[in-house]
C-alpha positions as CSV (number, residue, x, y, z in Angstrom):
1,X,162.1,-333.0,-176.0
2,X,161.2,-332.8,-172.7
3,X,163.2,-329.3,-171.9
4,X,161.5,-328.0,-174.7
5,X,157.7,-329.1,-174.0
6,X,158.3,-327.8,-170.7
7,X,159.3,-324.3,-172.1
8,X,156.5,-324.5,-174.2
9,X,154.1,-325.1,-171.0
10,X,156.0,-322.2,-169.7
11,X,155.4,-319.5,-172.4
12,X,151.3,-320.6,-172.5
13,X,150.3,-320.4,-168.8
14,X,152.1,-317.1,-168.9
15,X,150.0,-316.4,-172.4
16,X,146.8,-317.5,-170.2
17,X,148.0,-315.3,-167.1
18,X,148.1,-312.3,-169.3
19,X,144.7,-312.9,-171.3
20,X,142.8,-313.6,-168.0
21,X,144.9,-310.9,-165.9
22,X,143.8,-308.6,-168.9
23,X,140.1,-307.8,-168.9
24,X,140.4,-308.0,-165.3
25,X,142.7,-304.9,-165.5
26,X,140.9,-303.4,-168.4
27,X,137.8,-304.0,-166.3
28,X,139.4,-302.5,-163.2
29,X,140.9,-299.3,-165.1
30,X,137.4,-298.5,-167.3
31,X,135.5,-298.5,-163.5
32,X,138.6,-296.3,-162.3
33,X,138.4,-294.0,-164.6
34,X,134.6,-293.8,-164.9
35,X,134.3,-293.3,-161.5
36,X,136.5,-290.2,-161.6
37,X,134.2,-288.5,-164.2
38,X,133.0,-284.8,-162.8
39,X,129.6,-285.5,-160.9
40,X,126.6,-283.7,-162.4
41,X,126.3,-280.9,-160.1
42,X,122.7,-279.6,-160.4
43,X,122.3,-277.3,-157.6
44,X,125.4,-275.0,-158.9
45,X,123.7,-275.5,-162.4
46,X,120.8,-273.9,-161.0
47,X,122.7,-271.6,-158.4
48,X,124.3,-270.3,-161.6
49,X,120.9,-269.7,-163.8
50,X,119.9,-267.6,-160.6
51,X,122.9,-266.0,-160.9
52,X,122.6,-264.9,-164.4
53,X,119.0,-263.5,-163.4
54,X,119.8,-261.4,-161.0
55,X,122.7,-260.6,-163.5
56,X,120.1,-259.2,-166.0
57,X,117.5,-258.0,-163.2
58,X,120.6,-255.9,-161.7
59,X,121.4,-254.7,-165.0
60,X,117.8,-253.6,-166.0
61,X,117.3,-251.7,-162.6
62,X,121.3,-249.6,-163.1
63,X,119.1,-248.6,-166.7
64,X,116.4,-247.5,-165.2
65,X,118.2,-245.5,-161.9
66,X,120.2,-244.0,-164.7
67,X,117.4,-242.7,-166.9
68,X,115.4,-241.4,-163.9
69,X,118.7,-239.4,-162.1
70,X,119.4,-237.4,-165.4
71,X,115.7,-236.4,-165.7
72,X,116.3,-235.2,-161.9
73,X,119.8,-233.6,-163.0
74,X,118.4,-231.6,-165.5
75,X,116.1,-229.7,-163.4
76,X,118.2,-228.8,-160.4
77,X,121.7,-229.5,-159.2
78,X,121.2,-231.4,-156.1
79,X,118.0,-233.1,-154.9
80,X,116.7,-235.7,-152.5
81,X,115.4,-237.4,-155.5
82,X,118.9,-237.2,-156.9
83,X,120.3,-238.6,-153.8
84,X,117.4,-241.5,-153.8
85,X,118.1,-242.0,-157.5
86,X,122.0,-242.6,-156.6
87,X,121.6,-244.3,-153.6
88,X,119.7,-247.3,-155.5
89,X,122.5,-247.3,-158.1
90,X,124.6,-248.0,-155.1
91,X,122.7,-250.3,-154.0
92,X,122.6,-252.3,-157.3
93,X,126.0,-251.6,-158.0
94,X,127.1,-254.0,-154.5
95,X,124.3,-256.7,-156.0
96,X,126.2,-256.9,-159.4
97,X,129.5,-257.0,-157.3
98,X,128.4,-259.6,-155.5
99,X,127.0,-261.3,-157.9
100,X,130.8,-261.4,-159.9
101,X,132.3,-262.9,-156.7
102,X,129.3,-265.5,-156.4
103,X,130.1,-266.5,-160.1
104,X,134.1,-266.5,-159.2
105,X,133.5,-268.9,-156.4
106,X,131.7,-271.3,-158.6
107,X,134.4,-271.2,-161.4
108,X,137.3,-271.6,-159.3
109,X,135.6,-274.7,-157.9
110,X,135.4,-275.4,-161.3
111,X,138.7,-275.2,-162.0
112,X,140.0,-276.6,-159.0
113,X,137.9,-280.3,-160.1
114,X,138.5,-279.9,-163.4
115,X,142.5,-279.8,-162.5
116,X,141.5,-283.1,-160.1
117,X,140.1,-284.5,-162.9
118,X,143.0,-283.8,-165.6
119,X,145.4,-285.0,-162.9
120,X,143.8,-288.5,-162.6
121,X,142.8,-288.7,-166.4
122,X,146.8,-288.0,-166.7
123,X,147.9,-291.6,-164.3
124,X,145.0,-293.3,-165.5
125,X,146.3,-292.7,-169.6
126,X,150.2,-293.3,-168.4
127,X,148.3,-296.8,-166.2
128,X,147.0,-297.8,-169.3
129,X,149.8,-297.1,-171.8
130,X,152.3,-299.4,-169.0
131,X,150.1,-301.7,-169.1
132,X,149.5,-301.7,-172.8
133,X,153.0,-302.1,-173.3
134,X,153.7,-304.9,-171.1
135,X,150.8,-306.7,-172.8
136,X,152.7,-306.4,-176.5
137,X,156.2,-307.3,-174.9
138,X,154.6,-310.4,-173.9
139,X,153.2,-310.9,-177.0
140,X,156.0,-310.1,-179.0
141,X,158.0,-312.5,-176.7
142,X,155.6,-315.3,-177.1
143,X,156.0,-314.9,-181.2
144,X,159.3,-314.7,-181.2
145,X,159.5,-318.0,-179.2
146,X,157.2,-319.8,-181.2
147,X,154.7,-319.5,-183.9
148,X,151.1,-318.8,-183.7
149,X,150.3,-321.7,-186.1
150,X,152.4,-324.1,-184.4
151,X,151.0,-323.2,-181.2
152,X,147.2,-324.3,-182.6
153,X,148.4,-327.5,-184.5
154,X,150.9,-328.5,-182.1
155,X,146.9,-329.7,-179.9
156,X,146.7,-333.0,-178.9
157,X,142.7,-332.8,-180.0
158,X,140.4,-330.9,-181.6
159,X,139.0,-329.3,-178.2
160,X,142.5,-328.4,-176.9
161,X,142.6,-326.7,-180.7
162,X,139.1,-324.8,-180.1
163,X,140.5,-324.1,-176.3
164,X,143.6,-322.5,-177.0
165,X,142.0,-320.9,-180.5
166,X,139.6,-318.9,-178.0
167,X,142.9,-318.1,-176.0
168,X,144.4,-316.4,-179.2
169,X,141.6,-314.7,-179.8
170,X,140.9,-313.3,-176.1
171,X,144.4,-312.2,-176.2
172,X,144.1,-310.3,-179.7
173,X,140.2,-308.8,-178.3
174,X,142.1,-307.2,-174.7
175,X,145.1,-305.8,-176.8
176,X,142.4,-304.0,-179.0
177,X,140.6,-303.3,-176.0
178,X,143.2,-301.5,-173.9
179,X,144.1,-299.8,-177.6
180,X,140.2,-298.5,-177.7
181,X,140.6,-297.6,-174.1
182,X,144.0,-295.7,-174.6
183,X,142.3,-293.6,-177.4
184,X,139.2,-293.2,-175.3
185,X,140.8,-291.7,-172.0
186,X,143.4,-289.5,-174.4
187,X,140.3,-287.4,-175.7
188,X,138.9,-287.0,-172.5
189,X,141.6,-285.5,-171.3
190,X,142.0,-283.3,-174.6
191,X,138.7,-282.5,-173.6
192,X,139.2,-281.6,-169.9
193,X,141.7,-279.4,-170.9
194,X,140.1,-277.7,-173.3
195,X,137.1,-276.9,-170.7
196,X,139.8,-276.1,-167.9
197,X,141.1,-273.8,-170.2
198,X,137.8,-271.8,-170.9
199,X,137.2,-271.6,-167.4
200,X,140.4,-269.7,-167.0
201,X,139.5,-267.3,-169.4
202,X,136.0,-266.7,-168.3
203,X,137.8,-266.2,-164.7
204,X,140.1,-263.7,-166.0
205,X,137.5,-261.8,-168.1
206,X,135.3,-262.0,-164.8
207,X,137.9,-260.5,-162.6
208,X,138.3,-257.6,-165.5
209,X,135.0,-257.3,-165.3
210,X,134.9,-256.9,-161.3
211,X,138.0,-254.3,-161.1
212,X,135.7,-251.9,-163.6
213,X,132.5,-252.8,-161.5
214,X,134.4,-251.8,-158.2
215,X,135.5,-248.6,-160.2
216,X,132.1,-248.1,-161.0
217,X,131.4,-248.0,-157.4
218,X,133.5,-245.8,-156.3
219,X,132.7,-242.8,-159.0
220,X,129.1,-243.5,-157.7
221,X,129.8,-243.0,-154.0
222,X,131.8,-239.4,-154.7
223,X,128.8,-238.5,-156.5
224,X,126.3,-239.5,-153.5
225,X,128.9,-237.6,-151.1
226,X,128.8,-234.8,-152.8
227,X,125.1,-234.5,-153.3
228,X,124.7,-234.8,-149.6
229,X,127.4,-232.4,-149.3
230,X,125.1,-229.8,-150.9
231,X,121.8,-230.8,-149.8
232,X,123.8,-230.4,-146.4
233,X,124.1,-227.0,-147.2
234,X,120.3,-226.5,-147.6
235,X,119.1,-227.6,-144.0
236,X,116.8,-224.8,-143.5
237,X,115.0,-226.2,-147.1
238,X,114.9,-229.4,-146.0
239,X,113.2,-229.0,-142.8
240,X,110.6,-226.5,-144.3
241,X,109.9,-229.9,-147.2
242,X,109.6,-232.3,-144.5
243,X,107.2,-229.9,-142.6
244,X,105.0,-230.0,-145.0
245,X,105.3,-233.6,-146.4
246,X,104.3,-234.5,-142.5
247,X,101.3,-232.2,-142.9
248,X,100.6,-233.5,-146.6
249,X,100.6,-237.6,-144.9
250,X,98.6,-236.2,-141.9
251,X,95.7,-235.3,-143.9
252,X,95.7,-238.5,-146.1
253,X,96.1,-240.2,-143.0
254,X,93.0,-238.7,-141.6
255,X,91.4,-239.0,-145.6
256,X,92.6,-242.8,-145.5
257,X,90.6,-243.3,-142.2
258,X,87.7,-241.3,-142.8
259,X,86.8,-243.0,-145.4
260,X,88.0,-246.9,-143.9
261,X,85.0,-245.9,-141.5
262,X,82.3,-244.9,-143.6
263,X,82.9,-247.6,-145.9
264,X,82.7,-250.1,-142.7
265,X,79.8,-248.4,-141.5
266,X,78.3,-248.3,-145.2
267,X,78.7,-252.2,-145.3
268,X,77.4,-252.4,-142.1
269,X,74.1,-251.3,-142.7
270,X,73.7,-253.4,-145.7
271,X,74.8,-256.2,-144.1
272,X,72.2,-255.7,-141.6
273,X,69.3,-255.2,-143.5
274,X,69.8,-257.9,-145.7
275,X,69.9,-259.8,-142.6
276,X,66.6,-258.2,-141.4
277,X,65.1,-258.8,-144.7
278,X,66.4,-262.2,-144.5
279,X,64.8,-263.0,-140.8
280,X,61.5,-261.5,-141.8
281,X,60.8,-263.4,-144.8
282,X,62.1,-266.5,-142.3
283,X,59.2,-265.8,-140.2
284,X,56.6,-264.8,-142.9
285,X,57.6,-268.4,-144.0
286,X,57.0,-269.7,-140.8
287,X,53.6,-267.8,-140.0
288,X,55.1,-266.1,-137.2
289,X,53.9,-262.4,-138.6
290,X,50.2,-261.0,-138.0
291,X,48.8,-257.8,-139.1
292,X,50.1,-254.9,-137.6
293,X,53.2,-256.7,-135.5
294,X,56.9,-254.8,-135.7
295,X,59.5,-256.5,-136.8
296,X,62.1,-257.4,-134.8
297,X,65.6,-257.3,-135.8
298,X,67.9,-260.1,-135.4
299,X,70.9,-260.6,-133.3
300,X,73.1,-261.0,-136.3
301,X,71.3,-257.5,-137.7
302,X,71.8,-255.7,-134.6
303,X,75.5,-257.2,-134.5
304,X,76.4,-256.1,-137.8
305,X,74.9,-252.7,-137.6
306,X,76.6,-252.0,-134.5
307,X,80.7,-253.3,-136.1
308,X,83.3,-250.2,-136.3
309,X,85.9,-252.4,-136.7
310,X,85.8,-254.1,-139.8
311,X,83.5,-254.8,-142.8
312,X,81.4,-257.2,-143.1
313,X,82.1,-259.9,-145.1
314,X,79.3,-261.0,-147.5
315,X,79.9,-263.9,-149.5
316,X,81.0,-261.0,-152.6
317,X,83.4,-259.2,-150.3
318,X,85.0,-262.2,-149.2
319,X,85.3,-263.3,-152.4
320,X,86.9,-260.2,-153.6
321,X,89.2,-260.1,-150.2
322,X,90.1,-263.5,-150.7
323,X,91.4,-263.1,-154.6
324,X,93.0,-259.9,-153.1
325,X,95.0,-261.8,-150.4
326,X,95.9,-264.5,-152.9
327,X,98.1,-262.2,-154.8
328,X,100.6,-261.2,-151.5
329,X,104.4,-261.0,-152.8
330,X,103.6,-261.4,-156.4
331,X,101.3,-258.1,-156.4
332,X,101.8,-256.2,-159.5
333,X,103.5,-252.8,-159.3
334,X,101.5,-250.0,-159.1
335,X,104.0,-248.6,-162.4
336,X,106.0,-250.5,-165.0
337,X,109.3,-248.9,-164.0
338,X,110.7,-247.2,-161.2
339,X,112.3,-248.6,-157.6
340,X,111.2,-247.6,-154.0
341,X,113.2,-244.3,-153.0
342,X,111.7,-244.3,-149.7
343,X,111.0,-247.8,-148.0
344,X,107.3,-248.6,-145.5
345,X,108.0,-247.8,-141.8
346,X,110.6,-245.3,-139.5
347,X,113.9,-244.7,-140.8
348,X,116.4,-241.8,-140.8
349,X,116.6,-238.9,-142.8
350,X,118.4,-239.2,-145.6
351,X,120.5,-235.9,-145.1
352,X,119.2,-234.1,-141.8
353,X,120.7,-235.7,-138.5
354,X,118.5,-237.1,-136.1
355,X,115.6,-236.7,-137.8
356,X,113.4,-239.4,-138.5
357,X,110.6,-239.8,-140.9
358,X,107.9,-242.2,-140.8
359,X,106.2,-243.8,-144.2
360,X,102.7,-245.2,-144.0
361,X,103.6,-246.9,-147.4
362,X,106.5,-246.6,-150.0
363,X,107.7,-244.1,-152.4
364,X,108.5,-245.5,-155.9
365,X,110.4,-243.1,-157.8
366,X,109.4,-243.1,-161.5
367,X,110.2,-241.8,-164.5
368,X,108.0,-238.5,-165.9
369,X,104.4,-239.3,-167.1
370,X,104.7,-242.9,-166.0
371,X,101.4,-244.4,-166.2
372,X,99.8,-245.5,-162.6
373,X,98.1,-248.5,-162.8
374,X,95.6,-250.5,-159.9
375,X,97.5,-253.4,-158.7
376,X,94.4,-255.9,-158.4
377,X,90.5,-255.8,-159.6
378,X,88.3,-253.2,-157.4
379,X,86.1,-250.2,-157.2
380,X,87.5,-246.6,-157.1
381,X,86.4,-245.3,-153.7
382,X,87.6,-241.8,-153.6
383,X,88.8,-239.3,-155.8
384,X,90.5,-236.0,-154.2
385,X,93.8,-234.0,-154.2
386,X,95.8,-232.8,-151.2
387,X,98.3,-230.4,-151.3
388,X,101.7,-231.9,-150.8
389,X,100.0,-235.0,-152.4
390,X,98.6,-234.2,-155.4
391,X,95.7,-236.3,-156.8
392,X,94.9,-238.9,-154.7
393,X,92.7,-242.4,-156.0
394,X,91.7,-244.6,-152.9
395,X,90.5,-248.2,-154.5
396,X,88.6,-250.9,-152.6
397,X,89.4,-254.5,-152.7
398,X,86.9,-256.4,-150.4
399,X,87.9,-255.3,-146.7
400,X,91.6,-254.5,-148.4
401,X,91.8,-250.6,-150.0
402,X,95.5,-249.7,-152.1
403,X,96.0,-245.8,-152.0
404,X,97.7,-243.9,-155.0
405,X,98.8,-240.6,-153.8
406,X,100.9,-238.2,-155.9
407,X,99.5,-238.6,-159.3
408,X,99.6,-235.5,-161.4
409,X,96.2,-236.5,-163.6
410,X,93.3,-239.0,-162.8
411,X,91.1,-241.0,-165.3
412,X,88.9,-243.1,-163.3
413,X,86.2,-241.9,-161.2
414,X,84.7,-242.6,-157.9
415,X,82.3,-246.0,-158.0
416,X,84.2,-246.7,-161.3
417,X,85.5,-250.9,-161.2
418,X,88.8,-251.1,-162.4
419,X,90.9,-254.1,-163.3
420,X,94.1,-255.3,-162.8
421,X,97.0,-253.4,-164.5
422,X,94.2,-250.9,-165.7
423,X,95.6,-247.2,-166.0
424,X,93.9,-245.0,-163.1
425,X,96.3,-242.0,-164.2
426,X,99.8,-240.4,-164.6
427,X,102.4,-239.9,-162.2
428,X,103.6,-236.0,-160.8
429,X,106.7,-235.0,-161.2
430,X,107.6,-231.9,-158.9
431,X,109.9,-228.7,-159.6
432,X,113.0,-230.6,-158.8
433,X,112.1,-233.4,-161.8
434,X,111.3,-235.9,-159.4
435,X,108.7,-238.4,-160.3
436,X,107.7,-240.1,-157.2
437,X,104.1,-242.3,-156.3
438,X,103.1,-243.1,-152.4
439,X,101.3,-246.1,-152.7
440,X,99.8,-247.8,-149.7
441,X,97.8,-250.9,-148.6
442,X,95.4,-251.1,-146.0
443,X,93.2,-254.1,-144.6
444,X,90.4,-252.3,-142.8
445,X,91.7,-249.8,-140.7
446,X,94.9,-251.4,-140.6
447,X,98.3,-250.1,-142.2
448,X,100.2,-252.8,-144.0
449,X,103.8,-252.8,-145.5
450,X,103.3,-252.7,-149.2
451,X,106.8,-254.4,-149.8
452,X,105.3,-257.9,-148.4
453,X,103.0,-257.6,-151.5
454,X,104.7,-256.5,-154.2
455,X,106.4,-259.1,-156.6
456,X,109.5,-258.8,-158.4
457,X,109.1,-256.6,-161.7
C-alpha cells in the first residue's frame, strides 16, 4: 500500500511538473515566435510608392519624347532637335533602369527575410509539435496508470478535490493550447510561403522586364550615334545655325535689358513723386508751406529717382514679387508637355567639338501648336519678334520679368494682366519640325536659372 501511494505521488508531481512547465513553454514559444514576425518596414513602403512614381513619371516623359521625335522625323532625316528628342529618351530610358534595379534590391531583401522568417516559423512549428507530443505521452502515461476519476475521489478532502480538479483542468486547457498554437504557426507559415513565392515571381518578371529595358537602351543609343553621325556630316550647317542663334540671343539679350532699365527707371519716377507728393502734403499739414515757396524734394524722392539698379518696391510690387518668389521649384511650366532640350548656363555642343554654347535660360522642346502659357499672375511688358526668335512676350512680375521667346503666334498684348496658366500664344515649330520655347527668368537685371523654379509636371 505504501509502494503503491508512493507511485501514485510519483505520477502527480510529474502531472504538476508538466501543467506548470506548460504555459510556461507555451508562454515562452508564443513570445518566440511573435517576436520573429517581419517588422513593419515603413520607409521601404514609402521608398517603394516613390518608386512606382517615378515608374509612371518616367513612363509619361518616354510618351511624350516619342511623340515629339516622329513629328521631327517626318520633316527631315537628321536634326538637332532629333538628337535632343533622343537624347532625353536616353536619359529616361537609364531612370526606368534604374528604377528596376532599385525595385530588385527591395525584393530580394524581401525575399532574403521572408526565407529568415519561414526558416524560424519552420523550428518554431517542429518546437511546438515535440513538445506537443511529449505533453500527450505524459498524459497518456498518466491514464494508463490510473484513472482520472480515481485520481479526484481518491482526495483526502474536498479542497485537495477542488486542488487537483483545477490541476486536470490546467492540464486539458495547455494541451488545447499548444493544439491552437500548432494550428496557428502552421498557417503562418502557409502564409509566408505563399508571399515568398510571389516575390519570386515578381523578381523574375522584373528581371524580364530589365533585360527588354537594357535592349531598349541599346536600340536607342545606335539611333543617337547615327544621328550624330550625320549631323557630323553637316558641320558647315551647323556653325552657320549657331551663328545666327548667337545673333538671335544677342539681340533679346540687349531687348531683355533695355527694357529691365526703362521699367526700373519708369518705377523710379513714380516712386519718387509719390514720395514728393507725400512730403508736400506732410508739410502743408504741418504749415511749413507759404505762398510762392518751391518745393523741395525729399531725400527718399531724390534717392529713388536717382536707382538704376533695381525697382522700387512699393507696397503692390512687393506684394506681387513676394507671391512671385513664393512659387520657386514648384513654378508651373511655361507648356503642358515637352522636356528641356537645352539646359540654363555653358555647356558643349551637342555635335560640333569644342564649341561651346551659352543659354540665358532653357529650351523646352514641345510638341507642334503647343499652347504657351504665363507661369505666374503679371502684366505683359513687351510684345515684339526677333529674327531667329520669333515672337517674343516679356511679362512682369513685381521686380521678377519671365521671357517667352520663340512663339509662332501671340494673343496677349502689351499692358495686358495675365494670370497664371493663362494662354499668351502658340509655340513655333521651324523647317526641321522642331517645336522648341526659350523661356527665361530675370529678377531685375539679373539672369536666373529657370530650372530652380520650375516644378515637376
Amino acid at each position: 500500500m505504501y509502494a503503491k501511494s508512493k507511485h501514485w505521488l510519483c505520477w502527480l508531481l510529474l502531472g504538476l511538473m508538466l501543467v506548470q512547465a506548460a504555459p510556461s513553454v507555451a508562454q515562452q514559444r508564443s513570445k518566440k515566435t511573435t517576436t520573429r514576425k517581419a517588422p513593419v518596414r515603413k520607409s521601404t513602403t514609402k521608398s517603394k510608392a516613390q518608386l512606382e512614381r517615378e515608374r509612371l513619371a518616367n513612363l509619361r516623359r518616354i510618351r511624350e519624347a516619342s511623340r515629339i521625335l516622329s513629328q521631327t522625323q517626318k520633316q527631315k532625316e537628321a536634326s538637332l532637335g532629333q538628337l535632343n528628342a533622343l537624347k532625353e529618351k536616353l536619359d529616361v530610358q537609364k531612370g526606368v533602369i534604374r528604377n528596376i534595379s532599385s525595385e530588385l534590391k527591395y525584393i530580394e531583401s524581401d525575399v532574403r527575410q521572408t526565407e529568415t522568417q519561414v526558416q524560424q516559423t519552420q523550428q518554431s512549428l517542429e518546437q511546438l509539435k515535440s513538445e506537443y507530443a511529449r505533453l500527450i505521452y505524459a498524459s497518456s502515461k498518466t491514464a494508463n496508470s490510473y484513472n482520472r476519476l480515481m485520481f479526484l475521489f481518491a482526495a483526502e478532502s474536498f479542497n485537495q478535490l477542488m486542488l487537483r480538479m483545477r490541476y486536470v483542468r490546467q492540464y486539458s486547457e495547455v494541451r488545447k493550447t499548444q493544439a491552437a498554437q500548432i494550428t496557428s504557426v502552421q498557417q503562418r507559415l502557409n502564409r509566408q510561403l505563399t508571399g515568398l513565392t510571389e516575390k519570386k515571381q515578381e523578381k523574375s518578371s522584373l528581371l524580364t522586364t530589365q533585360l527588354a529595358e537594357n535592349r531598349n537602351l541599346s536600340t536607342l543609343k545606335v539611333q543617337q550615334d547615327q544621328v550624330v553621325t550625320k549631323l557630323s556630316r553637316q558641320e558647315e550647317n551647323l556653325r552657320q545655325e549657331l551663328a545666327n542663334r548667337q545673333e538671335a540671343v544677342r539681340k533679346l539679350d540687349n531687348l531683355i535689358a533695355q527694357r529691365v532699365r526703362e521699367e526700373i527707371a519708369r518705377a523710379a519716377r513714380v516712386a519718387a513723386a509719390k514720395a514728393a507728393a507725400k512730403a508736400a502734403a506732410e508739410r502743408a499739414a504741418a504749415g511749413s508751406s507759404s505762398p510762392g515757396s518751391t518745393a523741395r524734394t525729399s531725400p527718399a524722392a531724390e534717392a529713388a529717382a536717382t536707382r538704376v539698379d533695381r525697382i522700387t518696391l512699393t507696397p503692390e510690387i512687393a506684394s506681387i514679387s513676394s507671391s512671385f518668389a513664393e512659387n520657386r521649384g514648384r513654378m508651373l511650366w511655361p507648356v503642358a508637355r515637352g522636356f528641356i532640350s537645352q539646359h540654363f548656363g555653358r555647356h558643349a555642343h551637342p555635335v560640333l567639338k569644342n564649341v561651346i554654347v551659352e543659354n540665358r535660360g532653357v529650351d523646352i522642346q514641345t510638341s507642334a501648336g503647343e499652347s504657351v502659357r504665363a507661369v505666374s499672375a503679371g502684366k505683359v511688358l513687351t510684345v515684339t519678334s526677333i529674327a531667329g526668335m520669333n515672337n517674343i512676350v516679356m511679362v512682369q512680375h513685381g521686380e521678377y520679368f519671365t521671357v517667352y521667346a520663340k512663339l509662332r503666334s501671340v494673343s496677349v498684348s502689351e499692358g495686358d494682366q495675365v494670370q497664371a496658366k493663362q494662354s499668351i500664344g502658340t509655340v513655333y515649330t521651324n523647317s526641321e519640325g522642331t517645336s522648341e520655347l526659350q523661356f527665361q527668368v530675370w529678377r531685375n537685371s539679373s539672369n536666373l536659372n529657370p530650372e530652380s523654379w520650375l516644378g515637376q509636371k
